[in-house]
C-alpha positions, 0 to 999 in steps of 0.5 A, a space after each residue: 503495482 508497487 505503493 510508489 507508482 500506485 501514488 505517482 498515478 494518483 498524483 497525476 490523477 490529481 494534477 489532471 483534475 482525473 481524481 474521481 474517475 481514478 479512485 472509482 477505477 482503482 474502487 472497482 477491481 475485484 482485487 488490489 496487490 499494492 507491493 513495497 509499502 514503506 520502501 519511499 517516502 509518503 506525503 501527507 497528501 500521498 497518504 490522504 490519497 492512500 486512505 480514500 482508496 483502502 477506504 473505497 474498497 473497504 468491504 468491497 473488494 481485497 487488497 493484498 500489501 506487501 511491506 517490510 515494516 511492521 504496523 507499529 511503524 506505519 505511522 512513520 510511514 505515513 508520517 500522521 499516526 491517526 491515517 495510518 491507524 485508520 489504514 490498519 483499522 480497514 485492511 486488518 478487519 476480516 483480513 488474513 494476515 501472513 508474516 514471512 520471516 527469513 532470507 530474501 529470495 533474491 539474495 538466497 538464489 545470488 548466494 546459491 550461484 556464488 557471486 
């Protein structure tokens, strides 16, 4: 799911007073594709809630993160420097880590028709 829609349930979660149950949810799937990392604006809260869950799987089950943005910048992202960098501590160790450069797909396939 994408960062946003993962962090509007989380919120809702948490208006709902169904915090716990969400986050040993999102704890107990065998792998997380969280996608568009940085694409919205991150809350403070936001973030929090973002860390406990990297950090409830954290050696207990993957997560796959797609962003555009390097980890230098996830601070602003974050808008909180320590949380992004425990974030990045949790996912990068024992990670593999793919860097893709080049064209947007979207846009090459657009290109190729000539619209």
């Amino acid at each position: 799911m994408t960062a946003q829609k993962l962090i509007e349930d989380m919120m809702l979660s948490v208006r709902d007073g169904s915090i716990t149950a969400k986050l040993l949810a999102y704890s107990r799937l065998n792998l997380l594709v969280i996608d568009e990392l940085g694409y919205m604006p991150v809350t403070r809260e936001q973030t929090n809630l973002l860390f406990q869950i990297v950090s409830m799987r954290y050696e207990k089950g993957s997560i796959i993160l797609t962003s555009n943005y390097n980890f230098e910048d996830w601070g602003q992202i974050f808008q909180d420097n320590v949380v992004a960098a425990a974030i990045i501590d949790r996912l990068i160790h024992r990670a593999k880590i793919f860097y893709i450069n080049g064209s947007s797909y979207r846009l090459k396939n657009k290109l190729k028709k000539g619209n």
